[in-house]
C-alpha positions as YAML, in Angstrom:
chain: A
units: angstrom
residues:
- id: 1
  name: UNK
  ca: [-147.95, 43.91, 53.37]
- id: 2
  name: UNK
  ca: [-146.29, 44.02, 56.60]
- id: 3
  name: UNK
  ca: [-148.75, 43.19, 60.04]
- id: 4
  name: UNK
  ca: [-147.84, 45.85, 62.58]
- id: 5
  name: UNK
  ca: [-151.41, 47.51, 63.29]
- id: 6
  name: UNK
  ca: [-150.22, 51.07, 64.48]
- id: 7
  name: UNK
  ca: [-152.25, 53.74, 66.61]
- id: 8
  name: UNK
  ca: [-151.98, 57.05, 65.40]
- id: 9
  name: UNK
  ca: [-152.39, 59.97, 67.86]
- id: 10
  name: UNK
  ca: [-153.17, 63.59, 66.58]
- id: 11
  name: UNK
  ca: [-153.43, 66.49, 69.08]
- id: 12
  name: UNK
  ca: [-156.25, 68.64, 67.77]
- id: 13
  name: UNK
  ca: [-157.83, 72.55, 68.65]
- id: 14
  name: UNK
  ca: [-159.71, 74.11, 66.27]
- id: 15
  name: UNK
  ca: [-158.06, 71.83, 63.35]
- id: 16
  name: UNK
  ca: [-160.31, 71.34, 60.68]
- id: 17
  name: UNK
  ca: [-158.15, 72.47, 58.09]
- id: 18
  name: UNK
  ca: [-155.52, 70.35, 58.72]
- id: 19
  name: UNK
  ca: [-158.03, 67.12, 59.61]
- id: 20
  name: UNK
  ca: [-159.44, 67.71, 56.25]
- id: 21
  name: UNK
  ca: [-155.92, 66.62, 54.68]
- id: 22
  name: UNK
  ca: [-154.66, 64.52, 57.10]
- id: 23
  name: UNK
  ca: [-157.33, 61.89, 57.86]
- id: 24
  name: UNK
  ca: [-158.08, 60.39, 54.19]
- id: 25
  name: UNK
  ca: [-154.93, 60.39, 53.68]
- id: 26
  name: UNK
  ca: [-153.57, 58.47, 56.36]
- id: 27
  name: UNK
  ca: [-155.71, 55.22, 54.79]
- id: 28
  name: UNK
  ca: [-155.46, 53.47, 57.82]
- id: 29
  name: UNK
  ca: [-155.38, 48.96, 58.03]
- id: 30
  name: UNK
  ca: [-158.24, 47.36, 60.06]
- id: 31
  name: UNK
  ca: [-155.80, 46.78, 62.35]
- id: 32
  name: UNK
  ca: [-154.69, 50.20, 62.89]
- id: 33
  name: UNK
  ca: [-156.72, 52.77, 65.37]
- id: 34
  name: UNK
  ca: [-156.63, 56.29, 65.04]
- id: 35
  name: UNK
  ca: [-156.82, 58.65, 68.70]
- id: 36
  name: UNK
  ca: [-157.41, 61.96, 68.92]
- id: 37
  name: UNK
  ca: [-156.78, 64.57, 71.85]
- id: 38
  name: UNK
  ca: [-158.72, 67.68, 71.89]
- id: 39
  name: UNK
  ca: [-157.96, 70.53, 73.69]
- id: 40
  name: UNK
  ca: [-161.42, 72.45, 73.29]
- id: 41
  name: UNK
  ca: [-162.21, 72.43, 69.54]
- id: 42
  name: UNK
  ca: [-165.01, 74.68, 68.72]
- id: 43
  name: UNK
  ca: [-165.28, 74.02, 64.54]
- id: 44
  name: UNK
  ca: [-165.49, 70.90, 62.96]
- id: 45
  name: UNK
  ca: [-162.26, 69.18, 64.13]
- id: 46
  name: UNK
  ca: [-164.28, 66.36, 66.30]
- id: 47
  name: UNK
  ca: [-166.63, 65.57, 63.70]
- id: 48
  name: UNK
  ca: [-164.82, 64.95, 61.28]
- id: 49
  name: UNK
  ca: [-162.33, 63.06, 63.43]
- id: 50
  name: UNK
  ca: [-165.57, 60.71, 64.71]
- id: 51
  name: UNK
  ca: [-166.28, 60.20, 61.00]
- id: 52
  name: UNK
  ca: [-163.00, 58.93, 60.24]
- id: 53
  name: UNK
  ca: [-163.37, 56.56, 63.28]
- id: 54
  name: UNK
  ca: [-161.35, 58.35, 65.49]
- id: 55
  name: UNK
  ca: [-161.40, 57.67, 69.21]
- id: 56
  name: UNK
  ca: [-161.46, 61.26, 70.72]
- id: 57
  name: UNK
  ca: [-159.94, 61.86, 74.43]
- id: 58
  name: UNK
  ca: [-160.57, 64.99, 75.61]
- id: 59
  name: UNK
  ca: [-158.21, 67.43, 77.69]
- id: 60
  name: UNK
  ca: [-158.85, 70.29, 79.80]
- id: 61
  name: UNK
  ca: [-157.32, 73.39, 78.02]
- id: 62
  name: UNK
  ca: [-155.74, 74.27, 81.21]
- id: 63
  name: UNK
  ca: [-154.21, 71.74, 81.74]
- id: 64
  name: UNK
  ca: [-152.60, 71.75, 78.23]
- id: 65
  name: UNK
  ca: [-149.05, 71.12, 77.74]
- id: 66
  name: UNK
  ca: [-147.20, 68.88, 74.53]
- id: 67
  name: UNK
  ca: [-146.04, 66.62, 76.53]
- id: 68
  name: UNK
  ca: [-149.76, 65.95, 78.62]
- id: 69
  name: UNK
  ca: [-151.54, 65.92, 75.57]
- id: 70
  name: UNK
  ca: [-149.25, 62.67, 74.15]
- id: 71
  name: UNK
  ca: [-149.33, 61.37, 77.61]
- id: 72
  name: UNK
  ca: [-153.18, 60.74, 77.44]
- id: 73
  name: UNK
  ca: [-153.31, 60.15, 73.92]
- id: 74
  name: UNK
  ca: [-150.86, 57.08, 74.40]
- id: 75
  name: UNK
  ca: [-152.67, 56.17, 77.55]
- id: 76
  name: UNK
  ca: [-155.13, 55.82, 75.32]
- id: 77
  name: UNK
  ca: [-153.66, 54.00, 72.61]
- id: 78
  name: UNK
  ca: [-153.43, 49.79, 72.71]
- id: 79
  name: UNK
  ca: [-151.07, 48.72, 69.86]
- id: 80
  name: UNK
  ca: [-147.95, 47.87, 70.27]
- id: 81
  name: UNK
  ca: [-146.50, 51.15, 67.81]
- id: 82
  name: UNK
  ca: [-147.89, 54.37, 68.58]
- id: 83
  name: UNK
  ca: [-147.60, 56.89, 65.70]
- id: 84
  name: UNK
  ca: [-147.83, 60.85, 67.03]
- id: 85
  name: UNK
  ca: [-148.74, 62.93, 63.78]
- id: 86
  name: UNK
  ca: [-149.41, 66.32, 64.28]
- id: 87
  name: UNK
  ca: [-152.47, 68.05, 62.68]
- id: 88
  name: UNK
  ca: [-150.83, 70.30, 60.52]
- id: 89
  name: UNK
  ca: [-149.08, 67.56, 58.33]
- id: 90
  name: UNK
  ca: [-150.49, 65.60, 55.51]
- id: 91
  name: UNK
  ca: [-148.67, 62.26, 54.24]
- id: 92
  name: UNK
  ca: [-146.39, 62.75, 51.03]
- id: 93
  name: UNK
  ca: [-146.65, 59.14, 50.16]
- id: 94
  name: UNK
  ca: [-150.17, 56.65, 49.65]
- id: 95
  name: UNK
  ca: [-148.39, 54.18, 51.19]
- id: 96
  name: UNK
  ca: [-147.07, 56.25, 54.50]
- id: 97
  name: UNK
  ca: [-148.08, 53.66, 57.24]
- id: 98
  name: UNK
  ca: [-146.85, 50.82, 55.36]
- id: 99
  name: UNK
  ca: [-143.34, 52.47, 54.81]
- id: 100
  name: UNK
  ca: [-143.48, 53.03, 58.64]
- id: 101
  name: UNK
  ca: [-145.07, 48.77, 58.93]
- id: 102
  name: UNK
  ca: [-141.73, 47.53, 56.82]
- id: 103
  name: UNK
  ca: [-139.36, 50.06, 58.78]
- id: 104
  name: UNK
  ca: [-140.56, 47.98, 62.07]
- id: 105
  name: UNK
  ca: [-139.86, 44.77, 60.46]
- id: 106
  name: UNK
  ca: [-136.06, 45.56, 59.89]
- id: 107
  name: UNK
  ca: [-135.50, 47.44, 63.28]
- id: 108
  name: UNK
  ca: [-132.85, 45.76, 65.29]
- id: 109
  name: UNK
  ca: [-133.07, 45.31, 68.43]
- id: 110
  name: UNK
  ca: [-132.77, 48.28, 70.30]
- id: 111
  name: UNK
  ca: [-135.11, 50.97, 68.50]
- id: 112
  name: UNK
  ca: [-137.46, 52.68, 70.35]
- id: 113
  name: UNK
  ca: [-138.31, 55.60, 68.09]
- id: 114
  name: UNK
  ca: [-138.30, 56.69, 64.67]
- id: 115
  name: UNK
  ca: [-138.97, 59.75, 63.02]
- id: 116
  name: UNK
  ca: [-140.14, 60.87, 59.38]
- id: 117
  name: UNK
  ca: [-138.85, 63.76, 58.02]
- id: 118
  name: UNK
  ca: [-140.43, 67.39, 57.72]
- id: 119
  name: UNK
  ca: [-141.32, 68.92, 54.01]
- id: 120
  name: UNK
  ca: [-142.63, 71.88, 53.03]
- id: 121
  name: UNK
  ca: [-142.26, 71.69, 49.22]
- id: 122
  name: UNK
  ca: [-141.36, 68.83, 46.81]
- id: 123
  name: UNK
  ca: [-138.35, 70.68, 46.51]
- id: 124
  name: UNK
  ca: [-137.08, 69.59, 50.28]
- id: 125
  name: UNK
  ca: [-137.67, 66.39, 49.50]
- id: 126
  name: UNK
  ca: [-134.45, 64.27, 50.40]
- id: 127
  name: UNK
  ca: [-134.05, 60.52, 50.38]
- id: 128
  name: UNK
  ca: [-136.63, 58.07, 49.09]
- id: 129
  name: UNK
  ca: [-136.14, 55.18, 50.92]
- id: 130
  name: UNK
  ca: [-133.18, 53.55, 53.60]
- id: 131
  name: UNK
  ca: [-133.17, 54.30, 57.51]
- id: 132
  name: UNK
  ca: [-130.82, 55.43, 59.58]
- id: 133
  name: UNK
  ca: [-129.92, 54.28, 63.27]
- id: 134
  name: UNK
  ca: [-128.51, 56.84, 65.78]
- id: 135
  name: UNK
  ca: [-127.48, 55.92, 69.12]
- id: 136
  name: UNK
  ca: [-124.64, 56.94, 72.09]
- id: 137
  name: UNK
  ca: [-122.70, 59.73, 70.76]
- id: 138
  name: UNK
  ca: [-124.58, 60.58, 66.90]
- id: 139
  name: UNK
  ca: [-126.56, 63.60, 68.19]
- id: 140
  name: UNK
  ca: [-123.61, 64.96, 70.32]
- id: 141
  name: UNK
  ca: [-123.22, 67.79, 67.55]
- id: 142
  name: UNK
  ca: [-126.49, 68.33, 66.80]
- id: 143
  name: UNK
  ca: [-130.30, 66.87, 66.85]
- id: 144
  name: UNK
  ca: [-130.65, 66.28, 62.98]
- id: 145
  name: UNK
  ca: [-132.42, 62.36, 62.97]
- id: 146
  name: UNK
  ca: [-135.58, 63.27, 62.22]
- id: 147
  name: UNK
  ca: [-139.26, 65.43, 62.33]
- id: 148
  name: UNK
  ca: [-139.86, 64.94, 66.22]
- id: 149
  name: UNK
  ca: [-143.54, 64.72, 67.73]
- id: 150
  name: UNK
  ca: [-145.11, 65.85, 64.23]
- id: 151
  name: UNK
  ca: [-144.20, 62.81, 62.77]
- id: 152
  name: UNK
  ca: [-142.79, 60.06, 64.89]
- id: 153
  name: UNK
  ca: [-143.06, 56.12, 66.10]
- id: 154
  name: UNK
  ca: [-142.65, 54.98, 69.21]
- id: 155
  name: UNK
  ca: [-143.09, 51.60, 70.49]
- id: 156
  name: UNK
  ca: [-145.48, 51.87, 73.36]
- id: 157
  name: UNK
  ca: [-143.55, 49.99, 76.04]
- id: 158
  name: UNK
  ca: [-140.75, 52.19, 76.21]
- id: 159
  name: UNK
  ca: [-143.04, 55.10, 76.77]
- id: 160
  name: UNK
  ca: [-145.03, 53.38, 78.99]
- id: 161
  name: UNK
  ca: [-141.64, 53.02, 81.23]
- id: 162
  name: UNK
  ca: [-140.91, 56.80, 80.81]
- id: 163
  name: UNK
  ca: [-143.61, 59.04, 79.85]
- id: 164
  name: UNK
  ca: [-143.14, 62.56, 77.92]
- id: 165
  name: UNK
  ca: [-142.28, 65.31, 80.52]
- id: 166
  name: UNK
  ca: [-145.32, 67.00, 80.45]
- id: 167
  name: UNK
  ca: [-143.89, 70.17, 83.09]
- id: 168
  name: UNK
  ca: [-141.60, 71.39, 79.60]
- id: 169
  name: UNK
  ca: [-143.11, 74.01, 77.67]
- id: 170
  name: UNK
  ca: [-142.25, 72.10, 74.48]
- id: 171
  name: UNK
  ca: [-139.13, 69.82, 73.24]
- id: 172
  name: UNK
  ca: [-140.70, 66.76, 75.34]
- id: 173
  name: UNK
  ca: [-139.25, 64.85, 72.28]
- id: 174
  name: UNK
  ca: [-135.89, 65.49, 72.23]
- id: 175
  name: UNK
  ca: [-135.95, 64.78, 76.03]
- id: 176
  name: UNK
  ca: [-137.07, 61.43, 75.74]
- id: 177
  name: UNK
  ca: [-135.05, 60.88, 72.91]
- id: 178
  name: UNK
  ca: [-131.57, 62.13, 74.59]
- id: 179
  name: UNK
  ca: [-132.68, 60.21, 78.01]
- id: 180
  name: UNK
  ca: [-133.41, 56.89, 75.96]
- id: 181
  name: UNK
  ca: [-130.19, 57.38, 73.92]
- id: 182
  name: UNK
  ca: [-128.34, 58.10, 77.41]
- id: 183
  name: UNK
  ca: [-129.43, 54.71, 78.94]
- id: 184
  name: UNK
  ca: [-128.47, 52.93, 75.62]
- id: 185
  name: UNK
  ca: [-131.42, 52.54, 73.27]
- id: 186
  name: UNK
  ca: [-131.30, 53.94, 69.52]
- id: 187
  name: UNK
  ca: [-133.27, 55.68, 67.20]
- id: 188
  name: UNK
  ca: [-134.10, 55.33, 63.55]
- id: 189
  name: UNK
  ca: [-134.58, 58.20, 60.65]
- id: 190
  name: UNK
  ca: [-137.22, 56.47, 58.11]
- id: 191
  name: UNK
  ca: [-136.43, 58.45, 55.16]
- id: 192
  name: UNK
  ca: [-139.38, 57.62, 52.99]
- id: 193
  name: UNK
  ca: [-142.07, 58.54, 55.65]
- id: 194
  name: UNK
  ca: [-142.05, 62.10, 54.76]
- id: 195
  name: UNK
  ca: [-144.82, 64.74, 55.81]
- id: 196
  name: UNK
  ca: [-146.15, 67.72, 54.23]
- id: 197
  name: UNK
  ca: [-145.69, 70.30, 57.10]
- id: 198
  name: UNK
  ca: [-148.49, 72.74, 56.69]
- id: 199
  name: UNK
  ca: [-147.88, 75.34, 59.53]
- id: 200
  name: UNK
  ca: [-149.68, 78.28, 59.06]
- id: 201
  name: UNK
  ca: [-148.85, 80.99, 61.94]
- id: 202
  name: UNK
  ca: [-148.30, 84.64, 63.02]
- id: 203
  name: UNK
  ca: [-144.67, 85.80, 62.41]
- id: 204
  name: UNK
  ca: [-145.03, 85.47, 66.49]
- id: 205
  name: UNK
  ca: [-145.36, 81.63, 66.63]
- id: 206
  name: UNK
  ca: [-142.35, 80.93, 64.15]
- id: 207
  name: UNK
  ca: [-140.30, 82.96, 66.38]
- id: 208
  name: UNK
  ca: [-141.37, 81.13, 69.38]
- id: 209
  name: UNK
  ca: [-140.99, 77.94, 67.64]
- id: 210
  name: UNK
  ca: [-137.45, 79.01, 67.15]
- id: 211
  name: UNK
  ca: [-137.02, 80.34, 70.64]
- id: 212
  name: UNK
  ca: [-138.12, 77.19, 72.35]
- id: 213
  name: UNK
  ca: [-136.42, 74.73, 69.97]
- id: 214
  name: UNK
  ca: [-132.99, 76.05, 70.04]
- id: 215
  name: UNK
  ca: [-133.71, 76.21, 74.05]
- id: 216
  name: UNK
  ca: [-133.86, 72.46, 74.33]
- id: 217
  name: UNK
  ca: [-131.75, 71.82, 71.71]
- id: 218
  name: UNK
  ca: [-129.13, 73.65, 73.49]
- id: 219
  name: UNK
  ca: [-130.27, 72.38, 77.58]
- id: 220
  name: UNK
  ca: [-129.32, 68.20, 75.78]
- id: 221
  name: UNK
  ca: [-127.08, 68.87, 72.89]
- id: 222
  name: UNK
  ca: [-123.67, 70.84, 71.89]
- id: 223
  name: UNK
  ca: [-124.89, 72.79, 69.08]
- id: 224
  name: UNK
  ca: [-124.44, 75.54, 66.57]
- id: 225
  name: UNK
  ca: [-124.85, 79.09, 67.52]
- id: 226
  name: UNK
  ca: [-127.06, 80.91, 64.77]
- id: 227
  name: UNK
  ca: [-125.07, 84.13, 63.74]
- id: 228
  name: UNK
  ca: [-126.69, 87.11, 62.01]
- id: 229
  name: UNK
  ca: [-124.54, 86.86, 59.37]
- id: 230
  name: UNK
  ca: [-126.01, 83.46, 58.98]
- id: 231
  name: UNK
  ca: [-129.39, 84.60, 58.99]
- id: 232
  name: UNK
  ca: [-128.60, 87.21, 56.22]
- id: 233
  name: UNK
  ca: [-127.34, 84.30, 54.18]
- id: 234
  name: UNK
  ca: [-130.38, 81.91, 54.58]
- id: 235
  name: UNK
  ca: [-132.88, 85.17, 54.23]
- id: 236
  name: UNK
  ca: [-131.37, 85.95, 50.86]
- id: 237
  name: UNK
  ca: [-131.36, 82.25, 49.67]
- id: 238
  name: UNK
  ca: [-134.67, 81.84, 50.53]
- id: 239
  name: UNK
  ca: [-135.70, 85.44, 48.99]
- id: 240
  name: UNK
  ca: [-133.63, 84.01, 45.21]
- id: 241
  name: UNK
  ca: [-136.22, 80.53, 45.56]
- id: 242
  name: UNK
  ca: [-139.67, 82.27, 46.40]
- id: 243
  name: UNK
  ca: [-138.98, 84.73, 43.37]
- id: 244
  name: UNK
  ca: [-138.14, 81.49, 41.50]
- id: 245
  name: UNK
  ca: [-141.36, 79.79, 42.61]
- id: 246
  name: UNK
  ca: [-139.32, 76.95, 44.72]
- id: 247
  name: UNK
  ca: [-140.69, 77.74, 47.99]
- id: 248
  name: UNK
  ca: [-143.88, 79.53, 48.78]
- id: 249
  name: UNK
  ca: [-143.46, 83.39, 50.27]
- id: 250
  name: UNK
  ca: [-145.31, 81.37, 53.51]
- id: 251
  name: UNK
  ca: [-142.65, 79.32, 54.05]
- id: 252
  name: UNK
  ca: [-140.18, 81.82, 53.42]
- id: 253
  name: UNK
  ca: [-141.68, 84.17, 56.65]
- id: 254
  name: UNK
  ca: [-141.77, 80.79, 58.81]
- id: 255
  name: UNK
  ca: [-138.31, 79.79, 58.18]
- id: 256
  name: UNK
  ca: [-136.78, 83.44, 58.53]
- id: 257
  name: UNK
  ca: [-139.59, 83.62, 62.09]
- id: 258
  name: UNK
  ca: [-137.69, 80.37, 63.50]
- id: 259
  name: UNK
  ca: [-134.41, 81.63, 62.41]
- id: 260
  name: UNK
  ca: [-134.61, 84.98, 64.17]
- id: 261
  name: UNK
  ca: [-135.84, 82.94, 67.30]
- id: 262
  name: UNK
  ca: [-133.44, 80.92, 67.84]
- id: 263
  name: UNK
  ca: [-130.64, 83.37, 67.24]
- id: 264
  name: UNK
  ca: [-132.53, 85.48, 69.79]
- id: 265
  name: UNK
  ca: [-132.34, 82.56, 72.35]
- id: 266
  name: UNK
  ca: [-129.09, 81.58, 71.26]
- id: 267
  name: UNK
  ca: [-127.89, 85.76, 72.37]
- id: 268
  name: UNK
  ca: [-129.36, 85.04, 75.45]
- id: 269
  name: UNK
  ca: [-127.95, 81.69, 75.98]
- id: 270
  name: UNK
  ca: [-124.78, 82.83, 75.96]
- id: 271
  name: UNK
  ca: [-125.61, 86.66, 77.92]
- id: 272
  name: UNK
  ca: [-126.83, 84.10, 80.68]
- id: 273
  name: UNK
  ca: [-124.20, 81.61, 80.68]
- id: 274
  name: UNK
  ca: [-126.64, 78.94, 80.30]
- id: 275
  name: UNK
  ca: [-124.68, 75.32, 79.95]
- id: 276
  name: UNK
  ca: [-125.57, 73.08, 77.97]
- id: 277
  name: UNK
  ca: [-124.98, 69.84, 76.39]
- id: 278
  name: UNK
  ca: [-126.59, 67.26, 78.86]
- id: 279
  name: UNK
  ca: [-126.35, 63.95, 77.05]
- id: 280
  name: UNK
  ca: [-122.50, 64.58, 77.06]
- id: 281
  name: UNK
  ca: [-122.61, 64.64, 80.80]
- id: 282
  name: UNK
  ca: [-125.43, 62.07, 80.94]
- id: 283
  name: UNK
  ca: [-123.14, 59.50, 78.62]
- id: 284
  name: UNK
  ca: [-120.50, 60.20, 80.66]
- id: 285
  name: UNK
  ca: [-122.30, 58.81, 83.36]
- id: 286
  name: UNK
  ca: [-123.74, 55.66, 81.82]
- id: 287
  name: UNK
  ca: [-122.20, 52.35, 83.18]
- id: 288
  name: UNK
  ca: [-119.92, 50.76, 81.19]
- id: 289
  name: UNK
  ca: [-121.27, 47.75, 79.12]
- id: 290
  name: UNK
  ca: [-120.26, 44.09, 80.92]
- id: 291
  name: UNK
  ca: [-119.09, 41.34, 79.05]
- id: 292
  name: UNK
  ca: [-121.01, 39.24, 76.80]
...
């Protein structure tokens, strides 16, 4: 066993469902601490989250925004790896923290992130083990390294010398990932610390989800324009692996409810003439490396 305590930060409102998952089986060290934020929970979410130890930090519902909420939860935090997990996600593996423990032990020099990937099925389910490092120009073409805030390390003293954006209305990840890539640091994919994403929303908050992600996505990175034809393609793939019992008809509505957002943004994207593609620009700009 590897000894990196971690503290894990969960944003929480009205997440008892998800807490009842998530907590046991995050099996946290003695070492490790677990922090929540709450933005006004009115069910069970706090007691259950002060049974499992949990340090709770409250925030004014107001006052909410993604990138506030991590901002006081890792205010809050004291180790030296902060974990964000979202409440909605459960751990795939028993040994989850320790896969994230050994990842830290073979980081190079450098890393000051690294993400776990997103699953909704066993069937999405991708590599068991490895990480990958991404730095300078890897996400040029796209954002593809990892889960984001749902399920992501980050070693405290790098956030500590640039805090989330807490102004954006979501995507404060991937722009302190594309600023820390920018000024030379690199990120790491840990392929074996995968999530169960259990997302359960309206039609309306996929396509949100969609709308806002492809939004940042396209404000830092040069990326793919969803088509319609595209979204015909997926719909029907998707349609041929519910009937087949693959994927769940839940996941089917919130993958279809993203697509059709971001193609939506994407129209207006390019109606607007929005640019895009900021870390080009911003590597661009970096200073070239001295001599060694």
């Amino acid at each position: 066993m590897v000894d990196v305590p971690i503290s894990v930060v969960v944003r929480t409102l009205d997440a008892e469902a998800g807490l009842r998952e998530l907590l046991p089986a995050l099996r946290l060290d003695p070492g490790d601490e677990l922090v929540v934020v709450d933005s006004g929970s009115k069910d069970r979410s706090l007691g259950m989250a002060r049974e499992a130890g949990a340090r709770i930090v409250p925030i004014d519902p107001a006052r909410f925004t993604y990138g506030r909420s991590l901002n006081v939860g890792f205010a809050a935090a004291t180790r030296e790896w902060i974990l964000a997990l979202s409440s909605h996600v459960v751990p795939v593996r028993p040994d989850f923290l320790e896969i994230y423990r050994r990842a830290v032990a073979r980081f190079p020099a450098g890393v000051v992130a690294a993400a776990g990937p997103l699953v909704r099925n066993d069937g999405e389910r991708g590599m068991t083990g490895g990480i990958t490092l991404y730095e300078g120009e890897d996400f040029l073409r796209g954002f593809e390294f990892g889960a984001g805030n749902p399920n992501c390390l980050y070693r405290r003293d790098a956030w500590a010398a640039r805090p989330f954006d807490e102004e954006l209305g979501g995507g404060e990840d991937c722009d302190w990932y594309v600023r820390e890539i920018a000024a030379g640091r690199a990120l790491a994919a840990v392929h074996a610390a995968e999530v169960y994403y259990r997302f359960r929303r309206p039609w309306s908050a996929y396509v949100y989800k969609g709308r806002v992600d492809f939004r940042v996505a396209h404000r830092y990175l040069d990326v793919h324009q969803p088509k319609l034809s595209g979204l015909a393609v997926r719909a029907a793939k998707l349609g041929l692996y519910a009937v087949q019992g693959r994927v769940g008809w839940s996941d089917v509505k919130g993958s279809l409810g993203h697509c059709w957002g971001s193609y939506r943004e994407a129209s207006a994207a390019r109606k607007s003439g929005e640019p895009g593609g900021l870390l080009r620009k911003l590597l661009r700009e970096r200073p070239a490396a001295g001599p060694n």
